[in-house]
N, CA, C and O atoms as a CHARMM CRD file, in Angstrom:
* protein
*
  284
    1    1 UNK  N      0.84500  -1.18200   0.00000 PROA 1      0.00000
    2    1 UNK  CA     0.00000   0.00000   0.00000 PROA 1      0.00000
    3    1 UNK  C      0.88600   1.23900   0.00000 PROA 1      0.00000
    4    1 UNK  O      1.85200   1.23900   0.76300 PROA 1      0.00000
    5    2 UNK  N      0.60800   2.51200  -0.93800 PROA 2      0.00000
    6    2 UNK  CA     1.56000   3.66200  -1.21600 PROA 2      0.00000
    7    2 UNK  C      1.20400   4.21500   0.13000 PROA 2      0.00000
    8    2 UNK  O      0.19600   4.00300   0.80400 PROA 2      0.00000
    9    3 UNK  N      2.11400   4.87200   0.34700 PROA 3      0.00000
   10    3 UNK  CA     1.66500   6.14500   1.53400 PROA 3      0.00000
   11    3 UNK  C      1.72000   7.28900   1.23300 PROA 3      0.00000
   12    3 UNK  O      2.70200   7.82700   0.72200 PROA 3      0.00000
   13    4 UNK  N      0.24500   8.04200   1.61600 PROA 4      0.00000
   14    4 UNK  CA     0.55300   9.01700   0.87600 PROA 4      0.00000
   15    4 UNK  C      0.93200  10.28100   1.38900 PROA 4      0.00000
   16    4 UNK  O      0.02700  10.29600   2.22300 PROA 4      0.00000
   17    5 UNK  N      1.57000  11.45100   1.60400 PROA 5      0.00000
   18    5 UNK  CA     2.33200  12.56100   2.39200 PROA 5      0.00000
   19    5 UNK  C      1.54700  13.53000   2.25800 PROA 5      0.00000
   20    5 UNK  O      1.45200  13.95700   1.10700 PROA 5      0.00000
   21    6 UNK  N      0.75100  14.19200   3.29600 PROA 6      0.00000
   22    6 UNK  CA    -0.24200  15.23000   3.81900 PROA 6      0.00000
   23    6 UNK  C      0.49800  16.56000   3.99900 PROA 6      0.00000
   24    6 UNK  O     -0.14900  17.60500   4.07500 PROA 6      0.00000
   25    7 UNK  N      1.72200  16.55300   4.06300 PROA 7      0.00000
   26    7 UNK  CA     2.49100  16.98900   4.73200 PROA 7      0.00000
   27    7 UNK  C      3.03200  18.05000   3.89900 PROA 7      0.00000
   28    7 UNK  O      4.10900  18.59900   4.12800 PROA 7      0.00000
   29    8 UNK  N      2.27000  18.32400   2.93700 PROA 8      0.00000
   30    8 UNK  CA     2.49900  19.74700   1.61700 PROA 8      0.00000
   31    8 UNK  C      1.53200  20.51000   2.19300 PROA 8      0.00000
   32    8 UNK  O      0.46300  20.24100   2.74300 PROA 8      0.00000
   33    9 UNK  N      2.37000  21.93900   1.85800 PROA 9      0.00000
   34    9 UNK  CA     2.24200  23.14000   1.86100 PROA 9      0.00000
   35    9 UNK  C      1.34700  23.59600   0.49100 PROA 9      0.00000
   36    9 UNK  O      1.80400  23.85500  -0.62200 PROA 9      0.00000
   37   10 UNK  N     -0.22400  23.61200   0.97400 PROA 10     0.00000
   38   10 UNK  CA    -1.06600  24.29100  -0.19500 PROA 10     0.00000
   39   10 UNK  C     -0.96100  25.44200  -0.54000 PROA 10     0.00000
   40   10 UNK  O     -1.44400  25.88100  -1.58500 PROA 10     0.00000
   41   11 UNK  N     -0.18000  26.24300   0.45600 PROA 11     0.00000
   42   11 UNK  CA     0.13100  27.79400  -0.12200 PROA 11     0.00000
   43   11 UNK  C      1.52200  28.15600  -0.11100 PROA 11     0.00000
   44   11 UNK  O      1.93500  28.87100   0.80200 PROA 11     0.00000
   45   12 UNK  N      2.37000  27.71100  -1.10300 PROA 12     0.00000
   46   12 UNK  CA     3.86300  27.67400  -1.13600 PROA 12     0.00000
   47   12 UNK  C      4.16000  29.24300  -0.85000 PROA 12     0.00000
   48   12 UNK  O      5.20200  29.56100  -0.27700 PROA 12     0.00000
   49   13 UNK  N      3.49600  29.92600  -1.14200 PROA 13     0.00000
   50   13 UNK  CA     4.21200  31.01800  -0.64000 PROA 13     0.00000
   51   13 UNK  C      4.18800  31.41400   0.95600 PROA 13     0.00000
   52   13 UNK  O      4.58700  32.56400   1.14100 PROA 13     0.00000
   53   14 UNK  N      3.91900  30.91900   1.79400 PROA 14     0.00000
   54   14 UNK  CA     3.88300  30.79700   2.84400 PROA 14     0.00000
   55   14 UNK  C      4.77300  30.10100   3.69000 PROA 14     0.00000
   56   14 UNK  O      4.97100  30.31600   4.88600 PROA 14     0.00000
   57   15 UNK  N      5.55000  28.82100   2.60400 PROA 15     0.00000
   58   15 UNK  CA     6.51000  28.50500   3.20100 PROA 15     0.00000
   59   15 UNK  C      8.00000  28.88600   4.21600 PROA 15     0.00000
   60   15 UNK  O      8.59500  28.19700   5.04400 PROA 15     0.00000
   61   16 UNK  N      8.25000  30.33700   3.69000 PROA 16     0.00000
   62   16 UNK  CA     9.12700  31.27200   4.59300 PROA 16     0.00000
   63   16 UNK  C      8.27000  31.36100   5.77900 PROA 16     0.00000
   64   16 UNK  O      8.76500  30.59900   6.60900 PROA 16     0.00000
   65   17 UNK  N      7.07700  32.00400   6.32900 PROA 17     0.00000
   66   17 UNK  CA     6.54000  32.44600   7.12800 PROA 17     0.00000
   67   17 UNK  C      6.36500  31.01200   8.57500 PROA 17     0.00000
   68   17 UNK  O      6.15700  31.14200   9.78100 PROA 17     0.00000
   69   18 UNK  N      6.54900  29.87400   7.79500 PROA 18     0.00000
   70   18 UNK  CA     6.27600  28.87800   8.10300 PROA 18     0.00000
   71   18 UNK  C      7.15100  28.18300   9.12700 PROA 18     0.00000
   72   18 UNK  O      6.97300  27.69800  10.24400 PROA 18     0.00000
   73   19 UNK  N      8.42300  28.36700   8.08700 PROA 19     0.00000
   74   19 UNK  CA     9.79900  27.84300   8.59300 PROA 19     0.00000
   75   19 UNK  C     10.18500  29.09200   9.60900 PROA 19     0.00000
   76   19 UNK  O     10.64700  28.63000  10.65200 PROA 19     0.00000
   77   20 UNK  N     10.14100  30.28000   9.61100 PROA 20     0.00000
   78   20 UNK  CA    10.14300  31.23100  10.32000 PROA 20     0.00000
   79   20 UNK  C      9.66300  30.88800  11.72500 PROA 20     0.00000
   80   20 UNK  O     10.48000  30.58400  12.59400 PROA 20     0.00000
   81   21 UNK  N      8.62500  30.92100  11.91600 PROA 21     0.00000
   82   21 UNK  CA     7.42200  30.25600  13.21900 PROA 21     0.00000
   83   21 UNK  C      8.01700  29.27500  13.93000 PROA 21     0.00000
   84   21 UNK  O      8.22700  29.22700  15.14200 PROA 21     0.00000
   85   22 UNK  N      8.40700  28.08100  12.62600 PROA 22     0.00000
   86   22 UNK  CA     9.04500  26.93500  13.38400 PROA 22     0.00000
   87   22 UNK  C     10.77000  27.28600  14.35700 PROA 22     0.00000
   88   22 UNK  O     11.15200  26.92000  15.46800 PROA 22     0.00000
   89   23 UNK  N     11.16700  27.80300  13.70200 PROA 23     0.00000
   90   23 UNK  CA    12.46300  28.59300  14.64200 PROA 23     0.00000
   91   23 UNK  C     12.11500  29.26000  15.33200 PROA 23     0.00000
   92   23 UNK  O     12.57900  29.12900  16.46500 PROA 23     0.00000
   93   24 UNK  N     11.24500  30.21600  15.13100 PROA 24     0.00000
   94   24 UNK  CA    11.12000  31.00800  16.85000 PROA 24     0.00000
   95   24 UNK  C     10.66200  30.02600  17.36300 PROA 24     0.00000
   96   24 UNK  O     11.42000  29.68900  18.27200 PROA 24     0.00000
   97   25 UNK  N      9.43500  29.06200  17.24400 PROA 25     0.00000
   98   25 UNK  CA     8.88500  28.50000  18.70500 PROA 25     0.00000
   99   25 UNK  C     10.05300  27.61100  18.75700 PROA 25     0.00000
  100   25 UNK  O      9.95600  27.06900  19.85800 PROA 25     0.00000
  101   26 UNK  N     10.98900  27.21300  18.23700 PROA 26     0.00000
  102   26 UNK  CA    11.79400  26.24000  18.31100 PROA 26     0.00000
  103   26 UNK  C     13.23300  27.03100  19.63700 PROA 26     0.00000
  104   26 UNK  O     13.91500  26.47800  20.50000 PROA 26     0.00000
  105   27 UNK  N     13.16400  28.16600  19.27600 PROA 27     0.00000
  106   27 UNK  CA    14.27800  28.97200  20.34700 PROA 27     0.00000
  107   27 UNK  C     12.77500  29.20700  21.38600 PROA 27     0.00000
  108   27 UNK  O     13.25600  29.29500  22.51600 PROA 27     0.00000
  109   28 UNK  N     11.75400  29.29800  21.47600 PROA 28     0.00000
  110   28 UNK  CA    10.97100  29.69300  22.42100 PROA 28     0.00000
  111   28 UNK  C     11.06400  28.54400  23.92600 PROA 28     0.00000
  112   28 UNK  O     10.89500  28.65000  25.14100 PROA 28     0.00000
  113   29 UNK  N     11.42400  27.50300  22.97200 PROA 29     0.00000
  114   29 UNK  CA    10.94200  25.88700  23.49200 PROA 29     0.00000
  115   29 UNK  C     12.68100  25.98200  24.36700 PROA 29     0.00000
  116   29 UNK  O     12.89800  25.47500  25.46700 PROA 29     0.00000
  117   30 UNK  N     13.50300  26.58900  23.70900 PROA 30     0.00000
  118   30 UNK  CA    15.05200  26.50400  24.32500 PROA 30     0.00000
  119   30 UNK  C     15.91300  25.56100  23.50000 PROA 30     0.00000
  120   30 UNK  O     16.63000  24.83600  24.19000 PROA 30     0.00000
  121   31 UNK  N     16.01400  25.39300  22.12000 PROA 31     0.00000
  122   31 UNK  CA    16.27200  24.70600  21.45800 PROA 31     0.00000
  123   31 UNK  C     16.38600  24.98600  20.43800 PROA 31     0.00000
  124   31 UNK  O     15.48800  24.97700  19.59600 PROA 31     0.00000
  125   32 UNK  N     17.80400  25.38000  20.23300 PROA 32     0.00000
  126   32 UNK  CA    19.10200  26.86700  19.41600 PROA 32     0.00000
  127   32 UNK  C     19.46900  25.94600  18.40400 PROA 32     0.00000
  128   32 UNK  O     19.81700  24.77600  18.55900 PROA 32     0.00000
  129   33 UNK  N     19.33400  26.72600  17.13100 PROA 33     0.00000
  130   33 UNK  CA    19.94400  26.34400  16.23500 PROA 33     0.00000
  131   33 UNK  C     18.92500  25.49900  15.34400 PROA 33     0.00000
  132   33 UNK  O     19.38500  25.12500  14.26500 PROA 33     0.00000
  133   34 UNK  N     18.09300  25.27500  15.53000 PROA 34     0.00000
  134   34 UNK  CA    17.12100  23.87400  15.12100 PROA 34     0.00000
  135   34 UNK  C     17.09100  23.82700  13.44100 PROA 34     0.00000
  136   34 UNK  O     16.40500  22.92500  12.96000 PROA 34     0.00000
  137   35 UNK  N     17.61400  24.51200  12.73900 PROA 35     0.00000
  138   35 UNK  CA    17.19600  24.50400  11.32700 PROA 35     0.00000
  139   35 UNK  C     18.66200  23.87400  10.78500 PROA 35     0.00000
  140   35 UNK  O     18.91500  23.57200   9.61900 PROA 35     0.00000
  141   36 UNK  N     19.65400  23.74700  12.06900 PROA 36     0.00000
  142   36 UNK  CA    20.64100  22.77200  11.94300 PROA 36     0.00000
  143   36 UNK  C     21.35300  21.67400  12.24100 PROA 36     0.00000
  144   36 UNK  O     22.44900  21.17900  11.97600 PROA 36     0.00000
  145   37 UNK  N     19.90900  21.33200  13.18900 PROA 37     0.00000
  146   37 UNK  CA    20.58300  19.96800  13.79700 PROA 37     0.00000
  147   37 UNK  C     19.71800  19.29300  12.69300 PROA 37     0.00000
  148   37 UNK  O     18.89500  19.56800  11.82000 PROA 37     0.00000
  149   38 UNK  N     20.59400  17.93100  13.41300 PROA 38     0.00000
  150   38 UNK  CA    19.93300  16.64000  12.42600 PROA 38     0.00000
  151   38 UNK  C     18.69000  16.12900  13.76100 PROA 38     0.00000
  152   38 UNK  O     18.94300  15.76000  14.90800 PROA 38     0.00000
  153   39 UNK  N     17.28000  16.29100  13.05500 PROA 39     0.00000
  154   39 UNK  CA    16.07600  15.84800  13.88500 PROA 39     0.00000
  155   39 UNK  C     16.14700  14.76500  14.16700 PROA 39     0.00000
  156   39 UNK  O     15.63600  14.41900  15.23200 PROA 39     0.00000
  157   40 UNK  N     16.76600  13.85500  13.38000 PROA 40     0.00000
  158   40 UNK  CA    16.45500  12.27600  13.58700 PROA 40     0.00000
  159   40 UNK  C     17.97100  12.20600  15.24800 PROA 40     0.00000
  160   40 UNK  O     18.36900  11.17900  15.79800 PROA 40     0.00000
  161   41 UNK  N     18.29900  13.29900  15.48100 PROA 41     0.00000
  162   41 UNK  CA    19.23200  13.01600  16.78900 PROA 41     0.00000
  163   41 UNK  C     18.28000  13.84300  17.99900 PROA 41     0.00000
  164   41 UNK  O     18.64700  13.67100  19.16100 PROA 41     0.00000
  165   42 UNK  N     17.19400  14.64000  17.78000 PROA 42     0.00000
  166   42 UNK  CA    16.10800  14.91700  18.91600 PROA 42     0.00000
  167   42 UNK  C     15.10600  13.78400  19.22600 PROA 42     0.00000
  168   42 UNK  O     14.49000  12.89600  18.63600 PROA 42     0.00000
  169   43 UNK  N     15.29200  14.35500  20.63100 PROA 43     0.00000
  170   43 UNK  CA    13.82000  13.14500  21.28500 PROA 43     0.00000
  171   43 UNK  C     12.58400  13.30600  20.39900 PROA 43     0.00000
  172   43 UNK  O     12.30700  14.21400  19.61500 PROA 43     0.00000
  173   44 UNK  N     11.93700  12.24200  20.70600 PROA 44     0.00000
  174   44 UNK  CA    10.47800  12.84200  19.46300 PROA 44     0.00000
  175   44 UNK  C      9.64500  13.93000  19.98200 PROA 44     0.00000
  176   44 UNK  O      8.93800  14.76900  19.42300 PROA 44     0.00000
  177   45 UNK  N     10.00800  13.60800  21.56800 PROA 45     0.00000
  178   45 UNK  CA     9.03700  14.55700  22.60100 PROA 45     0.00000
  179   45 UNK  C      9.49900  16.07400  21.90900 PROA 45     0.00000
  180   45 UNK  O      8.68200  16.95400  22.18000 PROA 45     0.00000
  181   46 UNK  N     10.21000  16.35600  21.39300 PROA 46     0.00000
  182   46 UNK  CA    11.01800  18.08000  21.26200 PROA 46     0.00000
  183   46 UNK  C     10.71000  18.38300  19.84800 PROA 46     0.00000
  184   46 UNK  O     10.25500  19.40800  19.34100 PROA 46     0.00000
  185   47 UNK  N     11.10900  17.11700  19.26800 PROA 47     0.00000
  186   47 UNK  CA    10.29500  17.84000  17.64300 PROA 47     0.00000
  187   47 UNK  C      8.76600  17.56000  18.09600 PROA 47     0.00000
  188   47 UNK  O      8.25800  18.62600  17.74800 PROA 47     0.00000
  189   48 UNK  N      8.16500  17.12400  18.41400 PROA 48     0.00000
  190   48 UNK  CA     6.92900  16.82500  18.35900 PROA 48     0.00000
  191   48 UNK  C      6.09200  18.24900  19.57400 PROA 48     0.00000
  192   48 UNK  O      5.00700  18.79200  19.36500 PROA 48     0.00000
  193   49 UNK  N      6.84100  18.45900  20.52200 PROA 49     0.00000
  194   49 UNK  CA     6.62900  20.03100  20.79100 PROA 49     0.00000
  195   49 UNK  C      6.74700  21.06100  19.99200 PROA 49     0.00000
  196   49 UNK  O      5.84700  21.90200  19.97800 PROA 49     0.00000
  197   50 UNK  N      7.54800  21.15800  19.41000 PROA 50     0.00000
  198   50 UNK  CA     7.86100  22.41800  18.03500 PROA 50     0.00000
  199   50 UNK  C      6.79500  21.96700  16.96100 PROA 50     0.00000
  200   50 UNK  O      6.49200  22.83600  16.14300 PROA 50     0.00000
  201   51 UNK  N      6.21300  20.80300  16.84900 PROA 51     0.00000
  202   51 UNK  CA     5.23200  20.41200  16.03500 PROA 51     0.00000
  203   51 UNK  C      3.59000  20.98300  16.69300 PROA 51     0.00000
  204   51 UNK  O      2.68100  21.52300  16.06200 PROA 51     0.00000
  205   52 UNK  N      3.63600  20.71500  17.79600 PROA 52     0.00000
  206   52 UNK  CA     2.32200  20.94500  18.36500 PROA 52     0.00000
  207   52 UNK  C      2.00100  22.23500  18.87500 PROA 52     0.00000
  208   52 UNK  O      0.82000  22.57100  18.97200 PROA 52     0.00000
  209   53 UNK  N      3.15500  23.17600  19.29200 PROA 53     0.00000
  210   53 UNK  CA     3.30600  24.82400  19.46800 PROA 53     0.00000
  211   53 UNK  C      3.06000  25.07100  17.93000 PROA 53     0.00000
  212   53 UNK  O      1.88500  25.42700  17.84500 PROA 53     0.00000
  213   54 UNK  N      3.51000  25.05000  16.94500 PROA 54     0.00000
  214   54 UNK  CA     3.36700  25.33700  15.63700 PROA 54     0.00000
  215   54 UNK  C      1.61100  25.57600  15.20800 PROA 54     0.00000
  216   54 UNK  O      1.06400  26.62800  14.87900 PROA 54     0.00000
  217   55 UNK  N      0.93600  24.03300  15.36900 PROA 55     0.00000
  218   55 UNK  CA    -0.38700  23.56900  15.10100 PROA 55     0.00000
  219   55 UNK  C     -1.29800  24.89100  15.75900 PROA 55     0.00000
  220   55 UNK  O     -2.01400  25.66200  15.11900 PROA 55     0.00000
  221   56 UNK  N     -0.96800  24.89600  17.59900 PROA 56     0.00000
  222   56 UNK  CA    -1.57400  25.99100  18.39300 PROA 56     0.00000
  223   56 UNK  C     -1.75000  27.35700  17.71700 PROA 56     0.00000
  224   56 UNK  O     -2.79500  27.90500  17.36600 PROA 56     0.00000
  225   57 UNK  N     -0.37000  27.81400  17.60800 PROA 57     0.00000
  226   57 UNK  CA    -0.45700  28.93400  17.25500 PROA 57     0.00000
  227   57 UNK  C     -1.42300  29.22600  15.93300 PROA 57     0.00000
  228   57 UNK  O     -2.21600  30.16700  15.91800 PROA 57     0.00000
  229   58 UNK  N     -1.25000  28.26500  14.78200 PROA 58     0.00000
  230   58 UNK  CA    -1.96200  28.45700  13.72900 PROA 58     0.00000
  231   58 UNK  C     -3.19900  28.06000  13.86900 PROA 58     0.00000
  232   58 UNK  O     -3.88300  28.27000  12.86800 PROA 58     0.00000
  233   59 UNK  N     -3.82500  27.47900  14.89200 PROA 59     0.00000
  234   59 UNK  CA    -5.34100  27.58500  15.10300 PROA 59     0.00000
  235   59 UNK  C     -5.40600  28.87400  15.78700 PROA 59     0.00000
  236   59 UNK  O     -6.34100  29.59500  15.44100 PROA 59     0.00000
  237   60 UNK  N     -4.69200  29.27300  16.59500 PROA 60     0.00000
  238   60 UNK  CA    -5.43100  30.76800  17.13500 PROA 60     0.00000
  239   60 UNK  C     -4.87600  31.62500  16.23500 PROA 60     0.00000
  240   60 UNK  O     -4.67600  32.63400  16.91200 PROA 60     0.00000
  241   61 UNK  N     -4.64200  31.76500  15.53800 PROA 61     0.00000
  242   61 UNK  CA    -4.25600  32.72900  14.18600 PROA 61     0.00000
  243   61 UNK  C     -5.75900  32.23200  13.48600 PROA 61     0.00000
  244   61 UNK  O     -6.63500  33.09700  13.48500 PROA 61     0.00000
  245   62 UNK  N     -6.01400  31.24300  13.04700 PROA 62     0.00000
  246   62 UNK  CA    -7.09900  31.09100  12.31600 PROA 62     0.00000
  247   62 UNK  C     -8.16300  31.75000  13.16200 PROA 62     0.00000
  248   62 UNK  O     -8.63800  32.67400  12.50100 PROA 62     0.00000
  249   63 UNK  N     -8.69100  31.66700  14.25900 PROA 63     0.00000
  250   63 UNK  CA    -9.62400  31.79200  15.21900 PROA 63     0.00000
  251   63 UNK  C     -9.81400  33.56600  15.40500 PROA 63     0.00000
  252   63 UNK  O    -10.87200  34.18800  15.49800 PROA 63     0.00000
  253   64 UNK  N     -8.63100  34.01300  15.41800 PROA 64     0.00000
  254   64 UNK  CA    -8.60000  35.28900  15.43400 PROA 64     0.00000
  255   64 UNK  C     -8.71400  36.13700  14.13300 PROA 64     0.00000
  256   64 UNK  O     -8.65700  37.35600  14.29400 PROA 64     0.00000
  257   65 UNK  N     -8.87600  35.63900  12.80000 PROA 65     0.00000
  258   65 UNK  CA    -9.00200  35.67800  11.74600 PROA 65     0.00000
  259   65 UNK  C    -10.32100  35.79700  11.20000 PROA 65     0.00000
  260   65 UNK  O    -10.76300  36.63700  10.41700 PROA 65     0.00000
  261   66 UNK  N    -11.09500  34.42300  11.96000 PROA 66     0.00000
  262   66 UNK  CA   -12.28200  34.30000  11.76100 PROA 66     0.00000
  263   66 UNK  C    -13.18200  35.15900  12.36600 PROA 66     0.00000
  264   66 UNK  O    -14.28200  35.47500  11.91300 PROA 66     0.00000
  265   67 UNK  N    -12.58400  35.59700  13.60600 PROA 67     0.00000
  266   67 UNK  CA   -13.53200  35.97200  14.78900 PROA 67     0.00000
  267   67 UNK  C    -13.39100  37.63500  14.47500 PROA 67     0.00000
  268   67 UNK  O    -14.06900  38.48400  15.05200 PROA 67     0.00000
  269   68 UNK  N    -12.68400  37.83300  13.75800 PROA 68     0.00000
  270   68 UNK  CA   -12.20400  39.56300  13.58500 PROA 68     0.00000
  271   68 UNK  C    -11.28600  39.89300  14.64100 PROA 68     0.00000
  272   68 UNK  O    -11.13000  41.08900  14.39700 PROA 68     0.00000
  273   69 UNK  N    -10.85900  39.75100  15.24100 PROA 69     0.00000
  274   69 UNK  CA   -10.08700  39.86300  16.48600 PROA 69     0.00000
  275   69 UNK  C     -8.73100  40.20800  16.00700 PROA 69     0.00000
  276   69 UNK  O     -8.59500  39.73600  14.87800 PROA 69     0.00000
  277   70 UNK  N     -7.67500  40.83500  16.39800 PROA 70     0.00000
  278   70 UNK  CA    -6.19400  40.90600  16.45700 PROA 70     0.00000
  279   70 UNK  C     -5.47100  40.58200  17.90600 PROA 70     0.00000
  280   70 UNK  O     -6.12800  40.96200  18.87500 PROA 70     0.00000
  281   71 UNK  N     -4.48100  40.07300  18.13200 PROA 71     0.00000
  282   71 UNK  CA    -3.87800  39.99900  19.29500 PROA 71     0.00000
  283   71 UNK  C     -2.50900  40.83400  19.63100 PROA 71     0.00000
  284   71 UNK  O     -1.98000  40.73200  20.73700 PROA 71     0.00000
């Protein structure tokens, strides 16, 4: 069975803004340098925090979007 990768960016131009986010919350989290280590040498717990701070933020970006709101 193929597997298939969800994991594209439907608005490529967004990709800077993206990778951006992921480094700050990634220095937010205390964890310098991240766009140069090798991930497969982090716990999963630490990428998978920089994964789930990422998700957060972009639901309350959506939420505040929707709702008219700015923060």
């Amino acid at each position: 069975m193929a597997t298939k990768n969800n994991n594209r960016i439907l608005v490529p131009e967004a990709r800077q803004a993206l990778d951006q986010m992921k480094l700050e919350i990634a220095s937010e989290l205390g964890i310098s340098n991240y766009n140069n280590i090798d991930k497969g040498n982090l716990p999963s717990r630490q990428n998978g925090y920089v994964g789930g701070y990422m998700t957060k933020r972009l639901v309350e970006m959506a939420q505040q979007n929707l709702g008219g709101t700015t923060k």
